[in-house]
CHARMM-style PDB file with segment names, atoms N, HN, CA, C and O in Angstrom:
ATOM      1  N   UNK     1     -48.059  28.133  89.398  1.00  0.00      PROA
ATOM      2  CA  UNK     1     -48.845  26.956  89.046  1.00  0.00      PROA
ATOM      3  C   UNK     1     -50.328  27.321  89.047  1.00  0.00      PROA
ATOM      4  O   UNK     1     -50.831  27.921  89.997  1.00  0.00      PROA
ATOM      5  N   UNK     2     -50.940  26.992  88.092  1.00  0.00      PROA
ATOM      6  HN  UNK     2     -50.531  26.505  87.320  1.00  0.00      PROA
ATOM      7  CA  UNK     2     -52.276  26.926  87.992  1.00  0.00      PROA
ATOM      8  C   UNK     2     -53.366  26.159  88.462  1.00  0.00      PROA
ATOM      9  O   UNK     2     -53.587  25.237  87.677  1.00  0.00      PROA
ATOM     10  N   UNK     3     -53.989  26.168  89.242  1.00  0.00      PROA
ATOM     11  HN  UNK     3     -53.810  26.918  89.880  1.00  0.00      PROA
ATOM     12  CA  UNK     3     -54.944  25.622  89.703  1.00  0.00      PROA
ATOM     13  C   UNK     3     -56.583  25.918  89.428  1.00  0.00      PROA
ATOM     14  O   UNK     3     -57.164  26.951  89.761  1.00  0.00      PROA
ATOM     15  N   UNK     4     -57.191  24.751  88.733  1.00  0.00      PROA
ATOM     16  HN  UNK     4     -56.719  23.912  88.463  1.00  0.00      PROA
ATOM     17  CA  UNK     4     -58.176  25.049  88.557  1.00  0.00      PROA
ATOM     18  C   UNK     4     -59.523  24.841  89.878  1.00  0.00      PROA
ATOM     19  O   UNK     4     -59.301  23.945  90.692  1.00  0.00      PROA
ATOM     20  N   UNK     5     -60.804  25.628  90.044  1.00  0.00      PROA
ATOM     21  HN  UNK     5     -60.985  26.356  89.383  1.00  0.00      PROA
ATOM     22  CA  UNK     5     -61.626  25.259  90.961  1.00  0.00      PROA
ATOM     23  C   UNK     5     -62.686  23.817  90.544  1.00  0.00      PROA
ATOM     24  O   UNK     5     -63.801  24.052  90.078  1.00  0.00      PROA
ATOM     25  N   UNK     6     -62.297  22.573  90.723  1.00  0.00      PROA
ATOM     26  HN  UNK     6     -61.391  22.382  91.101  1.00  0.00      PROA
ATOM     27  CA  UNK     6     -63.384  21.556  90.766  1.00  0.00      PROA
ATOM     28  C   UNK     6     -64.072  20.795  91.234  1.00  0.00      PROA
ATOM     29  O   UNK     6     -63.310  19.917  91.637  1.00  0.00      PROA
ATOM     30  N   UNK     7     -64.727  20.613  91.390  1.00  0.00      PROA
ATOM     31  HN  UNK     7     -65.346  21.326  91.063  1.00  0.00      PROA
ATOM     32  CA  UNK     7     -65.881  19.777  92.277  1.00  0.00      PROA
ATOM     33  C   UNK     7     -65.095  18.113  92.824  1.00  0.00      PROA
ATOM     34  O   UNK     7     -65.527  17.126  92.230  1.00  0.00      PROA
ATOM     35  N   UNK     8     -64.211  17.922  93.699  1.00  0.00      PROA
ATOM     36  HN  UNK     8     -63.859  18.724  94.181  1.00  0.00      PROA
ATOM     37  CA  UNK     8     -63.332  17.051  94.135  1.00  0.00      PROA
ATOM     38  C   UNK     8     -64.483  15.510  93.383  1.00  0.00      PROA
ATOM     39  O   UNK     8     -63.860  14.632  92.787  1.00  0.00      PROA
ATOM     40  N   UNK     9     -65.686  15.396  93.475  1.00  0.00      PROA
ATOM     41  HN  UNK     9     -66.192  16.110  93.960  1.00  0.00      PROA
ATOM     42  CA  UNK     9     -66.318  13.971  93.139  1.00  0.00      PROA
ATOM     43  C   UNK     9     -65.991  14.356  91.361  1.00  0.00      PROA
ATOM     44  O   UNK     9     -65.922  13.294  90.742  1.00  0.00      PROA
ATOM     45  N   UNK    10     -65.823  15.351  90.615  1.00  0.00      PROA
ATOM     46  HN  UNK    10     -65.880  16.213  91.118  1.00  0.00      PROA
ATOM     47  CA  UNK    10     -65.877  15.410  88.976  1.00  0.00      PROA
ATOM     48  C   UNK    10     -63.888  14.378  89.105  1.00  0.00      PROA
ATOM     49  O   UNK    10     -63.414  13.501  88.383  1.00  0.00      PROA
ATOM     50  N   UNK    11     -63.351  15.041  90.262  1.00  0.00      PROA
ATOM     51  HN  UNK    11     -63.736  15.753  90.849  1.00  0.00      PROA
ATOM     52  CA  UNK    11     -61.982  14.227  89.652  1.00  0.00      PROA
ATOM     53  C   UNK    11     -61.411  12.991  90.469  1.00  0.00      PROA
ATOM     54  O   UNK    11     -60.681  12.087  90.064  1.00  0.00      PROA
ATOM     55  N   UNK    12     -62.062  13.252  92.011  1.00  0.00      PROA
ATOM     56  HN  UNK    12     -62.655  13.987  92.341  1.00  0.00      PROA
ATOM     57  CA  UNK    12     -61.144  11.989  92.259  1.00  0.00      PROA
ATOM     58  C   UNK    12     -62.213  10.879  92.722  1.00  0.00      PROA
ATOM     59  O   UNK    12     -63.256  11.404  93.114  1.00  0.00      PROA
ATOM     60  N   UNK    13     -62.210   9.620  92.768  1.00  0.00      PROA
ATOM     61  HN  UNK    13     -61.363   9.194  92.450  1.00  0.00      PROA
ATOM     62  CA  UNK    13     -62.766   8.862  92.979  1.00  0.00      PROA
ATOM     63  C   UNK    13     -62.517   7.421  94.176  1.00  0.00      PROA
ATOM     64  O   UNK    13     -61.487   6.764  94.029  1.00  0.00      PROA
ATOM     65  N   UNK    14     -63.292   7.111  95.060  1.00  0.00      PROA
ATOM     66  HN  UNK    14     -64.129   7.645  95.180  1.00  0.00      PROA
ATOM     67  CA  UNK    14     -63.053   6.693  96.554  1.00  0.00      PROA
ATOM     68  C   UNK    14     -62.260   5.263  96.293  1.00  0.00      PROA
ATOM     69  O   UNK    14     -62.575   4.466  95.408  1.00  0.00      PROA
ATOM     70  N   UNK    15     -61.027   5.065  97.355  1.00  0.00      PROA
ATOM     71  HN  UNK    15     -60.771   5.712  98.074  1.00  0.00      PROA
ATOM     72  CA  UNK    15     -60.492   3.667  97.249  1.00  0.00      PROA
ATOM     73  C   UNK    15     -61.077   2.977  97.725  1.00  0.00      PROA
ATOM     74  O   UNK    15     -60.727   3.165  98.890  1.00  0.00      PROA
ATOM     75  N   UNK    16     -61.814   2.197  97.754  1.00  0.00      PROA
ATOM     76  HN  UNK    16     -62.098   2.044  96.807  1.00  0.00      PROA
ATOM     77  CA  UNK    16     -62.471   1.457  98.786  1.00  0.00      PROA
ATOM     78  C   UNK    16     -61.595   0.303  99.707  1.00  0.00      PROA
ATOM     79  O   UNK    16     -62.016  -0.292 100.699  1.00  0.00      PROA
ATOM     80  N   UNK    17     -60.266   0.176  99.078  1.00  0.00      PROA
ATOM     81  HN  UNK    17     -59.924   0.659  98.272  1.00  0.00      PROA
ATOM     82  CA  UNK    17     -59.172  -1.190  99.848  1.00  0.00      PROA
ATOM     83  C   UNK    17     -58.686  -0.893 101.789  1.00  0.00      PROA
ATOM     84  O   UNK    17     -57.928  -1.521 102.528  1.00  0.00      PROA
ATOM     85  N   UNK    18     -59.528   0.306 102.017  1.00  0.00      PROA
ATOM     86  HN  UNK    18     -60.144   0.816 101.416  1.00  0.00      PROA
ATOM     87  CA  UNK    18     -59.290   0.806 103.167  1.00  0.00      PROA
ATOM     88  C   UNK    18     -60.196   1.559 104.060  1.00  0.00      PROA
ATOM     89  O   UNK    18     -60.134   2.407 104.950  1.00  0.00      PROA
ATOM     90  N   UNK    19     -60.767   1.100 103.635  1.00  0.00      PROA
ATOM     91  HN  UNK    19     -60.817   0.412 102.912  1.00  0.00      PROA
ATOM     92  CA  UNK    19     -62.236   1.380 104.189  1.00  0.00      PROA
ATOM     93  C   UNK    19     -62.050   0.677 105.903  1.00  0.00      PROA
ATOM     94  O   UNK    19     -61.677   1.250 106.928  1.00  0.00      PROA
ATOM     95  N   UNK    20     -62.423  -0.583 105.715  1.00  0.00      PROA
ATOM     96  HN  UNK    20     -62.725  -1.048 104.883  1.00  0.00      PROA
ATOM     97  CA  UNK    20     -62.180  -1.468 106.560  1.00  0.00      PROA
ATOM     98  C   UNK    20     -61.219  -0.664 107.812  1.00  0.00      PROA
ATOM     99  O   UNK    20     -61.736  -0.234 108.843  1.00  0.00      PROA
ATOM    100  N   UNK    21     -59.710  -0.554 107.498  1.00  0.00      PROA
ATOM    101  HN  UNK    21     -59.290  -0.902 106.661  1.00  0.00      PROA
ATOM    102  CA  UNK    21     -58.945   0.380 108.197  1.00  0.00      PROA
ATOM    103  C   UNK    21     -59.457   1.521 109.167  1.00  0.00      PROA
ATOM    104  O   UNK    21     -59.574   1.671 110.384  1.00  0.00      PROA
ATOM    105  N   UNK    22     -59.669   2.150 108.173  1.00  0.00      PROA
ATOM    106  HN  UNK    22     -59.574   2.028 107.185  1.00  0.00      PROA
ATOM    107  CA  UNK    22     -60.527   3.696 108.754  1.00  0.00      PROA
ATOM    108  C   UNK    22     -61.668   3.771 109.406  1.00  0.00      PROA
ATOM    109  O   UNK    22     -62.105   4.709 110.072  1.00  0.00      PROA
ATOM    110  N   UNK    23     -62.268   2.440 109.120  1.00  0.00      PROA
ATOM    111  HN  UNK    23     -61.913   1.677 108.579  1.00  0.00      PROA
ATOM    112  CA  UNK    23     -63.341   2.439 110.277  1.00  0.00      PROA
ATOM    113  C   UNK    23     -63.159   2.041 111.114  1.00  0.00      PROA
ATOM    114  O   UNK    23     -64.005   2.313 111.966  1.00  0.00      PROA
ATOM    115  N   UNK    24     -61.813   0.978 111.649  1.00  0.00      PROA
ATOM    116  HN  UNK    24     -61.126   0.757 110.956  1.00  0.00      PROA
ATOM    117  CA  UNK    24     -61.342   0.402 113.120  1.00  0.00      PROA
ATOM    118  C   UNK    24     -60.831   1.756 114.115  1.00  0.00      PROA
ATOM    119  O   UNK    24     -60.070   2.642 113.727  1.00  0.00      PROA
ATOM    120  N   UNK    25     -61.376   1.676 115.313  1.00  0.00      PROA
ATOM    121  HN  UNK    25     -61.995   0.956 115.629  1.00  0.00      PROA
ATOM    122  CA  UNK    25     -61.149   2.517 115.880  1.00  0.00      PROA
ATOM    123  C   UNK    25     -59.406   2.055 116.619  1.00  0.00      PROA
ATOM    124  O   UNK    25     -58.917   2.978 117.270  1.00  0.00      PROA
ATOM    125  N   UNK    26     -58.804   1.156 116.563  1.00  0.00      PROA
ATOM    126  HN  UNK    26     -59.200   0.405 116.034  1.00  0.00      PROA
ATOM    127  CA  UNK    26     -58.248   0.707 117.363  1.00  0.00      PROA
ATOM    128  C   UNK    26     -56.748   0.787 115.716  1.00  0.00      PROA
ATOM    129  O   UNK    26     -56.769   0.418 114.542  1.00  0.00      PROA
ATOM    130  N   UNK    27     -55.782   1.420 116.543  1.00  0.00      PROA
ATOM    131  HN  UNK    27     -55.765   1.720 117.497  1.00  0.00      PROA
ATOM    132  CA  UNK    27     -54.968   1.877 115.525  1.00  0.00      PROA
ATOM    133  C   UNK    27     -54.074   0.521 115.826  1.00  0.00      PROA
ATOM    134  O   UNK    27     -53.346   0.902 114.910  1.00  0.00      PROA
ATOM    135  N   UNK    28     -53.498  -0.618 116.228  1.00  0.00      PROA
ATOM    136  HN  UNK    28     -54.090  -0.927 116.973  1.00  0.00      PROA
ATOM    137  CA  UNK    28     -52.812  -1.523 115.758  1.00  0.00      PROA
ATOM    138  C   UNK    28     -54.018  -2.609 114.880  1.00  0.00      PROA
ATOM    139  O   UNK    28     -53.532  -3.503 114.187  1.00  0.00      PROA
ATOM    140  N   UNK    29     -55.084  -2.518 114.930  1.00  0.00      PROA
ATOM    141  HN  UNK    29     -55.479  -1.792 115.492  1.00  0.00      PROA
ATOM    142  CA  UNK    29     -55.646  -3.363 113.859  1.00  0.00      PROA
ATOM    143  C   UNK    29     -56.040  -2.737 112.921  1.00  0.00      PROA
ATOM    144  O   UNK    29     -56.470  -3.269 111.898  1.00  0.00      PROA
ATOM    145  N   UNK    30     -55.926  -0.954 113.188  1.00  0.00      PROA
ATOM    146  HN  UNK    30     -55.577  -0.521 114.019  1.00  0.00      PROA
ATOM    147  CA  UNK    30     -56.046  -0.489 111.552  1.00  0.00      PROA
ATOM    148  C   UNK    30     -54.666  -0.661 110.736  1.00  0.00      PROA
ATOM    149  O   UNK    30     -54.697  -0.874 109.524  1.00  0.00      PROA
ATOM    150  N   UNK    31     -53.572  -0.570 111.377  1.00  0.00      PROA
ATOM    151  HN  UNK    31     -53.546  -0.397 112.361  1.00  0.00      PROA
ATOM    152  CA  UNK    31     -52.319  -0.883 111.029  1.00  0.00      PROA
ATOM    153  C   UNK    31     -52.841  -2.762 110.040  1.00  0.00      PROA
ATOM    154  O   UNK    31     -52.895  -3.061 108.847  1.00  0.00      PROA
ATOM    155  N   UNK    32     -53.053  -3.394 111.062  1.00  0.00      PROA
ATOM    156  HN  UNK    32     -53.009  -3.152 112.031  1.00  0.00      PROA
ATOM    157  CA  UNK    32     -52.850  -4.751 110.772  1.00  0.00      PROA
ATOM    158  C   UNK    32     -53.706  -4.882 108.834  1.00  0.00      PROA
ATOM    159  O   UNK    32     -53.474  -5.503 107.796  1.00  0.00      PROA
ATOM    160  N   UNK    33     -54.781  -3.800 109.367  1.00  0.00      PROA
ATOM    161  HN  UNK    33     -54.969  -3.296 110.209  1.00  0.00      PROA
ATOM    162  CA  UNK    33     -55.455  -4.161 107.975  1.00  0.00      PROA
ATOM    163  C   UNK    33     -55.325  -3.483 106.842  1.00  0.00      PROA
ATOM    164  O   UNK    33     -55.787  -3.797 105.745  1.00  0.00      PROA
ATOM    165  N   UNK    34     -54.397  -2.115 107.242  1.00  0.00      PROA
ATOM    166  HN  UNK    34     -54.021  -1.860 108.133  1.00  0.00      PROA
ATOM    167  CA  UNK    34     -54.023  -1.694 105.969  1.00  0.00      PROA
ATOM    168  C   UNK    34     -52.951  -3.002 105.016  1.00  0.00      PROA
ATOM    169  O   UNK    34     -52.964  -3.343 103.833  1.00  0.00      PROA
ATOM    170  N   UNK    35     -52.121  -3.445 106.189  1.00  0.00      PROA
ATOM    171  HN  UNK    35     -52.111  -3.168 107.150  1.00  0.00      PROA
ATOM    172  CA  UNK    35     -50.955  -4.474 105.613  1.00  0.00      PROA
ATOM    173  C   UNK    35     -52.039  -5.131 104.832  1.00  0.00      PROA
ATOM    174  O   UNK    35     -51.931  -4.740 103.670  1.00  0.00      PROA
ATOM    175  N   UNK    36     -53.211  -6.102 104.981  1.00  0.00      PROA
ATOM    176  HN  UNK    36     -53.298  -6.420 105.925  1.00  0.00      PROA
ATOM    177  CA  UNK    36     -53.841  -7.450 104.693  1.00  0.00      PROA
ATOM    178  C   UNK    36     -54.418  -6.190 102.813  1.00  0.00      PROA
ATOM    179  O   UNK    36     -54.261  -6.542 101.644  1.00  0.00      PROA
ATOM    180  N   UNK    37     -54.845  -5.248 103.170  1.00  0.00      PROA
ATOM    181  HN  UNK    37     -54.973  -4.961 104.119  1.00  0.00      PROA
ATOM    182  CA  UNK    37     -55.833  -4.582 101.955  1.00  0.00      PROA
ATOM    183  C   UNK    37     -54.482  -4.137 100.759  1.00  0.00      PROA
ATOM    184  O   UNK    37     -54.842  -3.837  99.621  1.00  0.00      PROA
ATOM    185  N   UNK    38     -53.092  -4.121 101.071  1.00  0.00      PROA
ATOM    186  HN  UNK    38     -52.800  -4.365 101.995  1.00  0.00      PROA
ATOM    187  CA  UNK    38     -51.953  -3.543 100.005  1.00  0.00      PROA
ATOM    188  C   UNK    38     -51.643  -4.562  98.998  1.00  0.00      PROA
ATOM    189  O   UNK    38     -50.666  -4.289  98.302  1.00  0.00      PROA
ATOM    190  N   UNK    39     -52.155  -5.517  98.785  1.00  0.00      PROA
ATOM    191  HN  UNK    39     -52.949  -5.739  99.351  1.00  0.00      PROA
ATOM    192  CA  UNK    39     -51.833  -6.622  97.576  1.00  0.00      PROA
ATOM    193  C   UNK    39     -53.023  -6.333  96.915  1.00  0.00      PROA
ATOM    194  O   UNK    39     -53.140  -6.718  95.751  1.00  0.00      PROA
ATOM    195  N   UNK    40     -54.004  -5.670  97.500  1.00  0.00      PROA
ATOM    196  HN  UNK    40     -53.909  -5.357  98.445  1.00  0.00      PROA
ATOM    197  CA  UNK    40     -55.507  -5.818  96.697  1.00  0.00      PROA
ATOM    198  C   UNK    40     -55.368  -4.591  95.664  1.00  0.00      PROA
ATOM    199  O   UNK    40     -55.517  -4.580  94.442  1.00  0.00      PROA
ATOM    200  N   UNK    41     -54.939  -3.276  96.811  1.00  0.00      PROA
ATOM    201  HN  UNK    41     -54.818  -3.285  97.803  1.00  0.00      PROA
ATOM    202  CA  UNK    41     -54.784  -2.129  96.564  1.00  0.00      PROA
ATOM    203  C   UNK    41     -53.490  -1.643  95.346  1.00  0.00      PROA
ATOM    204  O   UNK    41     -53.483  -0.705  94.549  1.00  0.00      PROA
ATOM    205  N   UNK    42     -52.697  -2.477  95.557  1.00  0.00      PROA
ATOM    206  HN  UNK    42     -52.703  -3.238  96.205  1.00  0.00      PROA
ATOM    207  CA  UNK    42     -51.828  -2.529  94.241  1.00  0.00      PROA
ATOM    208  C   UNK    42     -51.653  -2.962  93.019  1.00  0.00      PROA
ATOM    209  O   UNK    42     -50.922  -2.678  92.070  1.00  0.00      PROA
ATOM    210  N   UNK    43     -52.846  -4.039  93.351  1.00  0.00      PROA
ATOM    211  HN  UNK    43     -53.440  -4.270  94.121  1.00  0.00      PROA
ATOM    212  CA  UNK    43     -52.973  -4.544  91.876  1.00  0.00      PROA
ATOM    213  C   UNK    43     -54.665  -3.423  91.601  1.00  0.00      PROA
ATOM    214  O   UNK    43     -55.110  -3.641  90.474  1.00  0.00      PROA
ATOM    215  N   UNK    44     -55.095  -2.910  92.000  1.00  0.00      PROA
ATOM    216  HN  UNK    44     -54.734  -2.732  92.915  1.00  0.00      PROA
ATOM    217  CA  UNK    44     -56.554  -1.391  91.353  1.00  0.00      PROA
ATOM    218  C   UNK    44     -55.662  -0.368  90.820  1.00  0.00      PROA
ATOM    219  O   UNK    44     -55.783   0.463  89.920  1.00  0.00      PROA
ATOM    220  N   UNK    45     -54.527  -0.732  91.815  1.00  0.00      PROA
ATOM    221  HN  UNK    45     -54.428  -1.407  92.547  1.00  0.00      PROA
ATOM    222  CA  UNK    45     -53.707   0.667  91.081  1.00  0.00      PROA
ATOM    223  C   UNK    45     -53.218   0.495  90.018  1.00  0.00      PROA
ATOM    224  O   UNK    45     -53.664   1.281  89.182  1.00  0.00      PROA
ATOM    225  N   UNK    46     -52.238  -0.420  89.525  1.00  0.00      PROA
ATOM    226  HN  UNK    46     -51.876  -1.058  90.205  1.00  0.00      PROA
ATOM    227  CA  UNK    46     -52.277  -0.716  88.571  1.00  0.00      PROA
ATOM    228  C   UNK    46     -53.135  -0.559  87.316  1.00  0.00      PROA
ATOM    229  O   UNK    46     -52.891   0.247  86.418  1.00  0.00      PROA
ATOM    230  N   UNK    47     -54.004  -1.278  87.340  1.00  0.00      PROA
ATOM    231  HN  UNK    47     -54.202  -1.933  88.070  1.00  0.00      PROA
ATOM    232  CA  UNK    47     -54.791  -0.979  86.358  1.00  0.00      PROA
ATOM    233  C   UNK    47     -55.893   0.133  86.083  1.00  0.00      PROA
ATOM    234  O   UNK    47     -56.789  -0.116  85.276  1.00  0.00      PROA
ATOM    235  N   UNK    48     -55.819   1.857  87.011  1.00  0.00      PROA
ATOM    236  HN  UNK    48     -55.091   2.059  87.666  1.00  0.00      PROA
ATOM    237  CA  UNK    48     -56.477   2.291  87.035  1.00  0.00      PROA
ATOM    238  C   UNK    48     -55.590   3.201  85.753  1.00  0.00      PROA
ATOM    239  O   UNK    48     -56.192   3.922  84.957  1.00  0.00      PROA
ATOM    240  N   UNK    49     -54.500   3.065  85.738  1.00  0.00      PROA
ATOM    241  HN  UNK    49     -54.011   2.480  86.385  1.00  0.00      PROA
ATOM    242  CA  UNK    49     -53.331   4.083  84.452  1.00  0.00      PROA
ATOM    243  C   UNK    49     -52.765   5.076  84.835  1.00  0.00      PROA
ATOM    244  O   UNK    49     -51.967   4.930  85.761  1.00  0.00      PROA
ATOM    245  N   UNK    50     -52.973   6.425  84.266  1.00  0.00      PROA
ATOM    246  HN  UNK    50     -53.621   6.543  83.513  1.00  0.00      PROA
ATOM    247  CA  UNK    50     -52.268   7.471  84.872  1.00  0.00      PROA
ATOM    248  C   UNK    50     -53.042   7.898  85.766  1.00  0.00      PROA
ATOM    249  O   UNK    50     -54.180   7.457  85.927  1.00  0.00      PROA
ATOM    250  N   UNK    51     -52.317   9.171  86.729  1.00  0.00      PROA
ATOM    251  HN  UNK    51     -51.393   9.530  86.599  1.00  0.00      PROA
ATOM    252  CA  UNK    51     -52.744   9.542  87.675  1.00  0.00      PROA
ATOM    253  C   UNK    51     -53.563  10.904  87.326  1.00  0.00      PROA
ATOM    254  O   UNK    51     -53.047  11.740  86.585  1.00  0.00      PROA
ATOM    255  N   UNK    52     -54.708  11.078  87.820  1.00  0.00      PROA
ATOM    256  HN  UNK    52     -55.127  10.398  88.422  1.00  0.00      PROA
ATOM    257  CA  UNK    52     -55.222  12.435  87.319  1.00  0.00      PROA
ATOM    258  C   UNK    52     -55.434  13.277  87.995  1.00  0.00      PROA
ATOM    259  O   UNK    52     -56.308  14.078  87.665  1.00  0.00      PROA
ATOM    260  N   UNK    53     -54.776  13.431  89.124  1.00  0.00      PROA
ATOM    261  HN  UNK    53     -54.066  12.781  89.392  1.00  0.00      PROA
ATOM    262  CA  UNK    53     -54.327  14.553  90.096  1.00  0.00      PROA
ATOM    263  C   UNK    53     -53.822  14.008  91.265  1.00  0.00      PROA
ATOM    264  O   UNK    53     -54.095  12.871  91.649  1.00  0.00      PROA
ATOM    265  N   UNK    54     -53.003  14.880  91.913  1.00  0.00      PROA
ATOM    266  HN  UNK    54     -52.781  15.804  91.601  1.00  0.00      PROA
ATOM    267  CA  UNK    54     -51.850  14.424  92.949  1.00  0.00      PROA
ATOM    268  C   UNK    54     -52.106  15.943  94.006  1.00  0.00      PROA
ATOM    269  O   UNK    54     -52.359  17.013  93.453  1.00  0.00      PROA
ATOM    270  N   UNK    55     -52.027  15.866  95.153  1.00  0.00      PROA
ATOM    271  HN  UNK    55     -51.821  14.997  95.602  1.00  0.00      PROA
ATOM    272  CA  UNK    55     -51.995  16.650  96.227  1.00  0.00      PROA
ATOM    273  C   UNK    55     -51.110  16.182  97.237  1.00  0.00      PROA
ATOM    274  O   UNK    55     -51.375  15.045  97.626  1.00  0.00      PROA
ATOM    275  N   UNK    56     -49.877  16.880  97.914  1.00  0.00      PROA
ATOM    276  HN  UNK    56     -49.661  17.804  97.598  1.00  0.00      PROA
ATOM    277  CA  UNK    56     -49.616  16.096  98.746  1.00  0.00      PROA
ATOM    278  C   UNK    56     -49.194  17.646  99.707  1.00  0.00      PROA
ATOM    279  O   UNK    56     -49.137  18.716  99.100  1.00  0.00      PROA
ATOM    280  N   UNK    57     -48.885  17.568 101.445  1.00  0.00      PROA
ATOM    281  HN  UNK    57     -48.931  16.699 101.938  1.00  0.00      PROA
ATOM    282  CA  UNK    57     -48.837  18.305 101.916  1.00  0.00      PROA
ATOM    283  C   UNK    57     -47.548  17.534 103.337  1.00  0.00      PROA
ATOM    284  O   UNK    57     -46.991  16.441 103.439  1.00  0.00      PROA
ATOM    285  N   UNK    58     -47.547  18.773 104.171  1.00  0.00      PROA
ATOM    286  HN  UNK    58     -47.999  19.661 104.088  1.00  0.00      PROA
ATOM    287  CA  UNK    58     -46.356  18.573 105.203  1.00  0.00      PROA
ATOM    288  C   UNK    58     -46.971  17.671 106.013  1.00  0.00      PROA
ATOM    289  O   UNK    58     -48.178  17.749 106.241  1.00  0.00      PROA
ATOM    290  N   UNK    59     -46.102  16.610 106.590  1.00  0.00      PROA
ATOM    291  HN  UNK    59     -45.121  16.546 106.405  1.00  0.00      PROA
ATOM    292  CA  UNK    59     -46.987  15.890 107.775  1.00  0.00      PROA
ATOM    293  C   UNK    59     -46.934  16.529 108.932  1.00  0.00      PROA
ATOM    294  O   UNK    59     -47.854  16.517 109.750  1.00  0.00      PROA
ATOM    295  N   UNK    60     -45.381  17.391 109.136  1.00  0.00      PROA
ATOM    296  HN  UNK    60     -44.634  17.401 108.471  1.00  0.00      PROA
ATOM    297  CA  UNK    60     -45.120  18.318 110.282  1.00  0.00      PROA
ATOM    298  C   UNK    60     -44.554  19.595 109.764  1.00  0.00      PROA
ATOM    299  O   UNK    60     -43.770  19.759 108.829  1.00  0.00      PROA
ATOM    300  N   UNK    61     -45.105  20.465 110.557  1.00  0.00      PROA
ATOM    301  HN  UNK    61     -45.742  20.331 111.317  1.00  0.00      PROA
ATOM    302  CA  UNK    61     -44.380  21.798 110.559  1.00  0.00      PROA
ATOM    303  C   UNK    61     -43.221  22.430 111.701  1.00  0.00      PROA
ATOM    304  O   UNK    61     -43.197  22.319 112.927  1.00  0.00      PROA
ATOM    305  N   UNK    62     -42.463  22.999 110.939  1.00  0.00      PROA
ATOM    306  HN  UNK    62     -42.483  23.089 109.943  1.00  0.00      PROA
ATOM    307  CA  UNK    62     -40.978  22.865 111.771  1.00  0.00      PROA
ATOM    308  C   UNK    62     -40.978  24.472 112.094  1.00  0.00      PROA
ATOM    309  O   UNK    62     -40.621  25.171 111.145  1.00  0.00      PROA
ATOM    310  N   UNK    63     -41.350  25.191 113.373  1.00  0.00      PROA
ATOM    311  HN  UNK    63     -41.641  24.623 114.143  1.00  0.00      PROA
ATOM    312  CA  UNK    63     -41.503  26.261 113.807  1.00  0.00      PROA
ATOM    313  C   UNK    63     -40.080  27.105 113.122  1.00  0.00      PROA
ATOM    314  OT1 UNK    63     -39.892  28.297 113.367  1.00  0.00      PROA
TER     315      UNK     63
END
């Protein structure tokens, strides 16, 4: 697979529906507010079209 080198701001661009989240230090009300920001966040997605790059990685590594 080919991978090109690019400047991550030329391709991807910030969600802002979770902001809020990530700045609570307190992980059951970042929980609480990701739930309240996913109706907002699904309808941007929607209408943003295709996807123009995807990265995804292991959450755990299995010795």
């Amino acid at each position: 697979m080919k991978t090109e080198n690019l400047e991550t701001q030329d391709i991807f661009q910030r969600i802002p529906h979770f902001e809020e989240a990530h700045n609570d230090p307190n992980p059951g009300r970042q929980l609480q507010k990701v739930k309240e920001a996913v109706p907002g966040f699904k309808e941007w997605f929607k209408e943003t079209g295709k996807v123009a790059a995807f990265y995804s990685f292991d959450l755990v590594t299995v010795p």
